[in-house]
Backbone as CSV, one residue per row, in Angstrom:
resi,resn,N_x,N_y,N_z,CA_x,CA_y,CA_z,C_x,C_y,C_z
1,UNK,0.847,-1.172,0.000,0.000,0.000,0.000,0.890,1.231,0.000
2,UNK,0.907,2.077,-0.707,1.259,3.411,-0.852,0.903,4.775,0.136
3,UNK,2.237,5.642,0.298,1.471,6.328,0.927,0.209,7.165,0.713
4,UNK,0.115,7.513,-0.829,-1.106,8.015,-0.707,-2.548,7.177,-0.673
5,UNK,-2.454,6.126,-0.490,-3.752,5.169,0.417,-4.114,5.567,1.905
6,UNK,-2.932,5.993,2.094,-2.885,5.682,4.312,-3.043,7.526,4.355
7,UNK,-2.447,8.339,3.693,-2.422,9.975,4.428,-2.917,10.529,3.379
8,UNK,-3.914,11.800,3.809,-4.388,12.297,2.967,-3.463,13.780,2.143
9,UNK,-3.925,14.099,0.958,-2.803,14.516,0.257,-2.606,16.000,0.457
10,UNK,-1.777,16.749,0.499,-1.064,17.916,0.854,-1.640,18.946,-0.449
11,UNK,-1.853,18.421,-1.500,-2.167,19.171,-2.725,-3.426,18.886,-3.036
12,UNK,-4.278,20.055,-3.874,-5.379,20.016,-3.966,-5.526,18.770,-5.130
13,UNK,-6.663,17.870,-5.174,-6.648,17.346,-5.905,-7.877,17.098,-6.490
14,UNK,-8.446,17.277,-7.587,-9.647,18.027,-8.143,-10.557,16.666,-8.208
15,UNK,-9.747,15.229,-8.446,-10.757,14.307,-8.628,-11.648,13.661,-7.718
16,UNK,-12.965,13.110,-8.399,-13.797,12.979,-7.460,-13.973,11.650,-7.405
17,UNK,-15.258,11.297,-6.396,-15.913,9.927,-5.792,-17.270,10.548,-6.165
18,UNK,-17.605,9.838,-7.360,-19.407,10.610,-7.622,-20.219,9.173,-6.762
19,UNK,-21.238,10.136,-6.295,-22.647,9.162,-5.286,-23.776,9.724,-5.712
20,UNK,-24.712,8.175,-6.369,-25.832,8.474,-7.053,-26.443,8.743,-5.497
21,UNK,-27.241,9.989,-5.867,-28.515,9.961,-4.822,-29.588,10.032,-4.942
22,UNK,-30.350,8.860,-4.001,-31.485,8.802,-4.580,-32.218,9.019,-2.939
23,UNK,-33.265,7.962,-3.043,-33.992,8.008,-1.079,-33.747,6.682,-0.565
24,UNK,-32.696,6.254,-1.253,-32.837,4.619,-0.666,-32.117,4.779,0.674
25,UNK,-32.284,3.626,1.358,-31.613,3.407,2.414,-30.262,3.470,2.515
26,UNK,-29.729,2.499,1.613,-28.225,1.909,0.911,-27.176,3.304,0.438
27,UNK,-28.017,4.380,0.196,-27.085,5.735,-0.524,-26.720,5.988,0.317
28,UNK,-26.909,6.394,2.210,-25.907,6.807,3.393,-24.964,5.753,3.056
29,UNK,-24.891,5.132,2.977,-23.778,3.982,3.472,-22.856,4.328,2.112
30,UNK,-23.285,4.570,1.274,-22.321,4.861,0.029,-22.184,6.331,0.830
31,UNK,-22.344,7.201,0.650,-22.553,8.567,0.877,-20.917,8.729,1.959
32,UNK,-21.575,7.891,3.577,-20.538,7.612,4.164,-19.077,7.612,3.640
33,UNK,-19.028,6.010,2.885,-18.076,5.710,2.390,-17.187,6.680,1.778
34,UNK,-18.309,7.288,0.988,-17.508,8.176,-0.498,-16.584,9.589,0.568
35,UNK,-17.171,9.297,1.285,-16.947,10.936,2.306,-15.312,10.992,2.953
36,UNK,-15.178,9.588,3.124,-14.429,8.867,4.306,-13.542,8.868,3.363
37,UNK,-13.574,8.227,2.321,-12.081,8.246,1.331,-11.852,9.417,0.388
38,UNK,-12.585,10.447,0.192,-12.072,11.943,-0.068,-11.270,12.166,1.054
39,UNK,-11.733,12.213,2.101,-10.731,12.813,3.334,-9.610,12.282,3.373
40,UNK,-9.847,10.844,3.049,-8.207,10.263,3.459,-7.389,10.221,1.922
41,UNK,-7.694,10.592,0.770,-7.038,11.169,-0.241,-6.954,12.454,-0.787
42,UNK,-7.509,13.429,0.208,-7.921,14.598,-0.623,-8.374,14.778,-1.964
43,UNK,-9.593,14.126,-1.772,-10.438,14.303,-3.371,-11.415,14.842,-2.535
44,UNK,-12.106,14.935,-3.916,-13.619,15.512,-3.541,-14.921,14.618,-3.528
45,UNK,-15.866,15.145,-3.107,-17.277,14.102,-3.637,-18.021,15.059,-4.538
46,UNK,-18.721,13.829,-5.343,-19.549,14.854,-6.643,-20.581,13.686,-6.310
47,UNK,-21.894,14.530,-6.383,-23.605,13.802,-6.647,-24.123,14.233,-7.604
48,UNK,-25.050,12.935,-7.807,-25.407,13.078,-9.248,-27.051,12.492,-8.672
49,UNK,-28.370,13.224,-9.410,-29.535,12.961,-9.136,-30.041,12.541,-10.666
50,UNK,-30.665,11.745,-10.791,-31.273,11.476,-11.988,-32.669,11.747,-11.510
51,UNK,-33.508,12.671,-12.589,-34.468,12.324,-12.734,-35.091,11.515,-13.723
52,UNK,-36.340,11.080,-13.312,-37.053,9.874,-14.346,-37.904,11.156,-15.230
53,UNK,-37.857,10.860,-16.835,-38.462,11.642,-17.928,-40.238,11.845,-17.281
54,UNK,-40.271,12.462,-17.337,-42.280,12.662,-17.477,-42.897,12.029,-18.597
55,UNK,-43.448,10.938,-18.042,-44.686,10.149,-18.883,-46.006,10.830,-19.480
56,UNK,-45.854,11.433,-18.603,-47.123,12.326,-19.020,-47.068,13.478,-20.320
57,UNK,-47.188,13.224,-21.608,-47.079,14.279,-22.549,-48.286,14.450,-23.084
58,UNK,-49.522,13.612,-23.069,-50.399,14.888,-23.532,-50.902,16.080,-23.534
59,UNK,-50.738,16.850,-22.454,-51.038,17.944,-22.289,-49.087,18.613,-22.136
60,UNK,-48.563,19.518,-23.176,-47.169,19.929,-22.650,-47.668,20.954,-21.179
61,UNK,-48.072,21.829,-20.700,-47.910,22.480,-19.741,-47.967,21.449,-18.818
62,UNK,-48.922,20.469,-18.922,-48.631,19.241,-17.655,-47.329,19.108,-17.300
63,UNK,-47.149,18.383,-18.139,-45.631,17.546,-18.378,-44.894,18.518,-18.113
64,UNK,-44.379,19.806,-18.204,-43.297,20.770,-18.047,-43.626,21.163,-16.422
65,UNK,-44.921,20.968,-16.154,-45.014,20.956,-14.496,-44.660,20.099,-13.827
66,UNK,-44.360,18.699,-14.299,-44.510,17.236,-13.663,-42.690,17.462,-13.637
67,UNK,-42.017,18.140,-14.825,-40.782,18.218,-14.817,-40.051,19.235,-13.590
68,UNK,-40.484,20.479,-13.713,-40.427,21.607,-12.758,-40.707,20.990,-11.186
69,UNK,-41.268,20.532,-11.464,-41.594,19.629,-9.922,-40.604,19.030,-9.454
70,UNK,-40.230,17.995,-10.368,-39.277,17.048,-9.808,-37.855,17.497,-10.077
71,UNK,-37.251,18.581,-10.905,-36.567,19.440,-10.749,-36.136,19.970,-9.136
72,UNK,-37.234,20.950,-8.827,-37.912,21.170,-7.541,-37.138,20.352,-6.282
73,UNK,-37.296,18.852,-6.441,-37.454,17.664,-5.721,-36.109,17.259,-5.276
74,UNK,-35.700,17.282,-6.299,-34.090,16.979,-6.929,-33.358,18.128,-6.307
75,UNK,-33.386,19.247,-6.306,-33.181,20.391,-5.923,-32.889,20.223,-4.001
76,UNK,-33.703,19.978,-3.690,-34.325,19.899,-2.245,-32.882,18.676,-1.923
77,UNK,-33.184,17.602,-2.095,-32.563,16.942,-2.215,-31.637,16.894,-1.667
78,UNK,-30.741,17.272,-3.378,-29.234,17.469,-3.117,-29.138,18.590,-2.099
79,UNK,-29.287,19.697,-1.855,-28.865,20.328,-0.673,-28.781,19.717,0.450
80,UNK,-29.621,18.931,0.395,-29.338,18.080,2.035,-28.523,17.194,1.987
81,UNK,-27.872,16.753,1.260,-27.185,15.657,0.757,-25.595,16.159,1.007
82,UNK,-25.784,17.365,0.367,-24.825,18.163,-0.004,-24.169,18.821,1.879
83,UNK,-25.209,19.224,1.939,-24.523,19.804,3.697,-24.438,18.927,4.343
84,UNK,-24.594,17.355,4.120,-24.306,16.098,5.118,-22.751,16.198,4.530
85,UNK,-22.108,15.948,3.276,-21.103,15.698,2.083,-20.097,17.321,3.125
86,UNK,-20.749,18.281,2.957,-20.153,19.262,3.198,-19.279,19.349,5.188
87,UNK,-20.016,18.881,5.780,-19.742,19.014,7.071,-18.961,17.392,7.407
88,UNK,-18.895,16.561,6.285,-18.057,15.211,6.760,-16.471,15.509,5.871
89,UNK,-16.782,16.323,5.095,-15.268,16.200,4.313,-14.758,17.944,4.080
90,UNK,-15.784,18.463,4.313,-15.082,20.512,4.434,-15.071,20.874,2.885
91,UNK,-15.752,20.304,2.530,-15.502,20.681,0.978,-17.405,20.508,0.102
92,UNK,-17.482,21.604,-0.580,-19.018,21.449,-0.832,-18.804,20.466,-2.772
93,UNK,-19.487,19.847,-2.631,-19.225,18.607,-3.270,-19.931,19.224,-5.014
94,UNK,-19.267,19.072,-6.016,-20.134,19.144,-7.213,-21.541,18.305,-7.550
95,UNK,-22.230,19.406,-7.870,-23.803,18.326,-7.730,-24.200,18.244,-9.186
96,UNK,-24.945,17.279,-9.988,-25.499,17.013,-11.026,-26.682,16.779,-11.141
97,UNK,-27.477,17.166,-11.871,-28.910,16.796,-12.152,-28.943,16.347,-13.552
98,UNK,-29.652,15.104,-13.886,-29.937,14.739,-15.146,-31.261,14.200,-15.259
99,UNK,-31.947,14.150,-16.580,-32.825,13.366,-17.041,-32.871,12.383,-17.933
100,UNK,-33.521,11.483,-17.250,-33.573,10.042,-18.504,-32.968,8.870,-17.741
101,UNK,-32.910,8.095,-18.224,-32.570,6.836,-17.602,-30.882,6.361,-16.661
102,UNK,-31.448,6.477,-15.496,-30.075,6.501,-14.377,-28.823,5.470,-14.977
103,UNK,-29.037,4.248,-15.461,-27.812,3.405,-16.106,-27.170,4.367,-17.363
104,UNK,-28.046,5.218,-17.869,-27.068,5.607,-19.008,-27.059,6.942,-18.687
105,UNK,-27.539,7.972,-17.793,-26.845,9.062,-17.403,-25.289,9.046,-16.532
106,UNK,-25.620,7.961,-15.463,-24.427,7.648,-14.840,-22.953,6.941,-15.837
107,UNK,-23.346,6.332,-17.036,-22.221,5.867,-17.973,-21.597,7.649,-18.458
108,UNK,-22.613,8.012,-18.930,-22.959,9.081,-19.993,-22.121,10.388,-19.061
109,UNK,-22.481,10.548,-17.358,-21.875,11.729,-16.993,-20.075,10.900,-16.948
110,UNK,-19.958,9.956,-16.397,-18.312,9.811,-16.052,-17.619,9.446,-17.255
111,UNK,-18.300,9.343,-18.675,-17.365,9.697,-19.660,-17.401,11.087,-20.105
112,UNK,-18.182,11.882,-19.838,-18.042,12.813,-20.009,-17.068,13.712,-18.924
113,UNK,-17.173,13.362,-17.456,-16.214,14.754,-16.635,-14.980,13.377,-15.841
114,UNK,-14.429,14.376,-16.552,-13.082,13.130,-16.745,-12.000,13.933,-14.993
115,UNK,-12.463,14.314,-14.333,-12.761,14.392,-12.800,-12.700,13.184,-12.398
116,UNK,-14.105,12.674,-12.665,-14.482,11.619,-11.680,-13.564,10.619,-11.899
117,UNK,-13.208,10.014,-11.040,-12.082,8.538,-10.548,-12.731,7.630,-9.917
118,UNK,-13.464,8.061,-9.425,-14.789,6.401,-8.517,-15.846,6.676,-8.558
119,UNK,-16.928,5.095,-8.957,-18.152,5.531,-8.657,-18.566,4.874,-6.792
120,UNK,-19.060,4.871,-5.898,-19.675,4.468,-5.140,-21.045,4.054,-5.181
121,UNK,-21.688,3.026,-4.812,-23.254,2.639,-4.851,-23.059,1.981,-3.690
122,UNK,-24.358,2.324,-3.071,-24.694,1.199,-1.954,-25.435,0.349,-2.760
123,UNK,-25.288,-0.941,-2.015,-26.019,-1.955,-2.279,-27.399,-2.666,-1.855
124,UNK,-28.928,-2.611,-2.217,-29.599,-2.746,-1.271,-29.626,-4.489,-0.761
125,UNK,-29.931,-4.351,0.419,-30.078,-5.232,1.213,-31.103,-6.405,1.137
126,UNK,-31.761,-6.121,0.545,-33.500,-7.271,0.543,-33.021,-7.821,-0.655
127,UNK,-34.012,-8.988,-1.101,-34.253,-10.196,-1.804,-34.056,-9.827,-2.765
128,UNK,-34.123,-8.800,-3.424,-34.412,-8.451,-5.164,-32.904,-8.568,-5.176
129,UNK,-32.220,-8.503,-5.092,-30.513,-8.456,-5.455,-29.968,-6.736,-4.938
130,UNK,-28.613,-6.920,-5.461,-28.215,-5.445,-4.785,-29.286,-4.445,-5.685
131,UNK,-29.848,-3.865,-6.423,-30.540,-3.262,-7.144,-29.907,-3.263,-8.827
132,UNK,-31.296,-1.994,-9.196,-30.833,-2.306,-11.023,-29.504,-1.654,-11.275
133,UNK,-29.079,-0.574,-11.030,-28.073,0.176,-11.222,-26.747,-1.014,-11.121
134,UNK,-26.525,-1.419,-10.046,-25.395,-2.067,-9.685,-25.240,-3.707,-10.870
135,UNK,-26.653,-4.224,-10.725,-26.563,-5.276,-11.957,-26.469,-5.020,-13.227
136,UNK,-26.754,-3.595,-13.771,-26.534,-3.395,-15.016,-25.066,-3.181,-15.081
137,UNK,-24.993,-2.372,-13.810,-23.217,-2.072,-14.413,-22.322,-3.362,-14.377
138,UNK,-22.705,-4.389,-13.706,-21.994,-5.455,-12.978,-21.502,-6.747,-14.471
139,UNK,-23.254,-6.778,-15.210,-23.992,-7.474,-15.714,-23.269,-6.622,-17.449
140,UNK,-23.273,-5.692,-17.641,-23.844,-5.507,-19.251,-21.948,-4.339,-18.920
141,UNK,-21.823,-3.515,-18.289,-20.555,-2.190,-18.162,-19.370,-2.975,-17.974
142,UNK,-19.226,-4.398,-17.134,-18.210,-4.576,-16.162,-16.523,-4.632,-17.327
143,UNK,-15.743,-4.110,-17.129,-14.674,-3.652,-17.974,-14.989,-2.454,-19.010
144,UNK,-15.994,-1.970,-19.349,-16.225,-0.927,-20.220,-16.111,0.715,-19.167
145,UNK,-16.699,0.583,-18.019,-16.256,1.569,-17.357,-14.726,2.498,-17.525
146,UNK,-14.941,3.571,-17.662,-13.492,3.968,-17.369,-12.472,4.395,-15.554
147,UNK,-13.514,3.759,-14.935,-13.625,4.225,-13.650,-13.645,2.736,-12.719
148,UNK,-13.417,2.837,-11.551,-13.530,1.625,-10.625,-15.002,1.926,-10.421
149,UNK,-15.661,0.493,-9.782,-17.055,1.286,-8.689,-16.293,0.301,-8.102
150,UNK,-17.127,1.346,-6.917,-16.713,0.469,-5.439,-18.485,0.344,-4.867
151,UNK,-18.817,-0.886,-4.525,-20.075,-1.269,-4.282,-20.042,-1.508,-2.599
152,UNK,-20.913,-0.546,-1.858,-20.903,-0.486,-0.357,-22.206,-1.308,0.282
153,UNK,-21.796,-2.825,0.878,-23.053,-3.167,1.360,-23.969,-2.436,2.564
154,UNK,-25.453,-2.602,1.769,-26.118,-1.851,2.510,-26.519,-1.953,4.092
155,UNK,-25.900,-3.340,4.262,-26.178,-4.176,5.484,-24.664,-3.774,6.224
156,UNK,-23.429,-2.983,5.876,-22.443,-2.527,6.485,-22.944,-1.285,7.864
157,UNK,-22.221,-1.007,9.288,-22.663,-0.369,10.115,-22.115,0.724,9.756
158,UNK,-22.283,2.099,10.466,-21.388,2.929,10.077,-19.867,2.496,11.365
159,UNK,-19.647,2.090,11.853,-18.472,1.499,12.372,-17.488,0.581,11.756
160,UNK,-18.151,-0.124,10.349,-17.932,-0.968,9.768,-17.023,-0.221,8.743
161,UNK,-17.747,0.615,8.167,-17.394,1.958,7.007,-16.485,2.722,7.409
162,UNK,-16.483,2.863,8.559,-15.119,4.047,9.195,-13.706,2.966,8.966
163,UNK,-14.065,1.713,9.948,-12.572,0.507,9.704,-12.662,0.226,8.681
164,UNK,-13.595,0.209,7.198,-12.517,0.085,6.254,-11.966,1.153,5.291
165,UNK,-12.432,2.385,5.971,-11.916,3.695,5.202,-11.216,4.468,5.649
């Protein structure tokens, strides 16, 4: 292991640990994680919110409300997300908002901001498997990524997350 694994770095260093956020349970525990190893490398954290497209298009003023809304939502959100991110690592984290489908915004933003160096996901905990995000990338991305993910079980304590970060 190197020293820059064990001490965090003396120079600013612009790259990030992006954390999808959503309301699941499993995103603290990523969130955690992602927080814990900016500090101990001096990187940053970047969030990224996807929203889901509006189904609703027959009427456009609907639909541009149904959007504005969850805009709105997304909005709300990340600020809170953001001042949890902000008060664990001293640094206010780059935030993203997108629309359209979370497997290919999340491909789509980390080839695009060539920043990012890790993804983080928690993993959920119940019967369905870790969720869709993590099996698509696992399942259909795994070597196409240009990035590591690091997958945080959702069933980890936060005591668990501190000893291994």
């Amino acid at each position: 292991m190197s020293d820059q694994d064990t001490e965090p770095s003396t120079t600013e260093d612009n790259r990030s640990f992006l954390c999808v956020v959503d309301e699941s349970e499993e995103m603290a525990n990523a969130l955690r994680f992602a927080c814990r190893r900016a500090n101990r490398t001096g990187r940053r954290v970047s969030l990224l919110y996807v929203m889901q497209p509006a189904e609703f298009q027959h009427w456009m003023a609907i639909g541009e409300r149904m959007r504005e809304e969850a805009r709105e939502e997304a909005e709300e959100l990340l600020q809170v997300v953001s001042s949890v991110v902000q008060k664990r690592t001293g640094k206010m984290p780059t935030c993203y908002i997108r629309e359209g489908k979370i497997r290919e915004e999340v491909v789509d933003l980390i080839n695009e901001e060539t920043d990012i160096a890790l993804l983080v996901l928690g993993a959920a905990t119940g019967t369905d498997g870790p969720g869709p995000l993590i099996t698509y990338l696992v399942e259909k991305m795994a070597g196409r990524l240009r990035v590591p993910v690091t997958i945080v079980p959702g069933s980890l304590s936060e005591e668990e997350i501190d000893a291994i970060t």
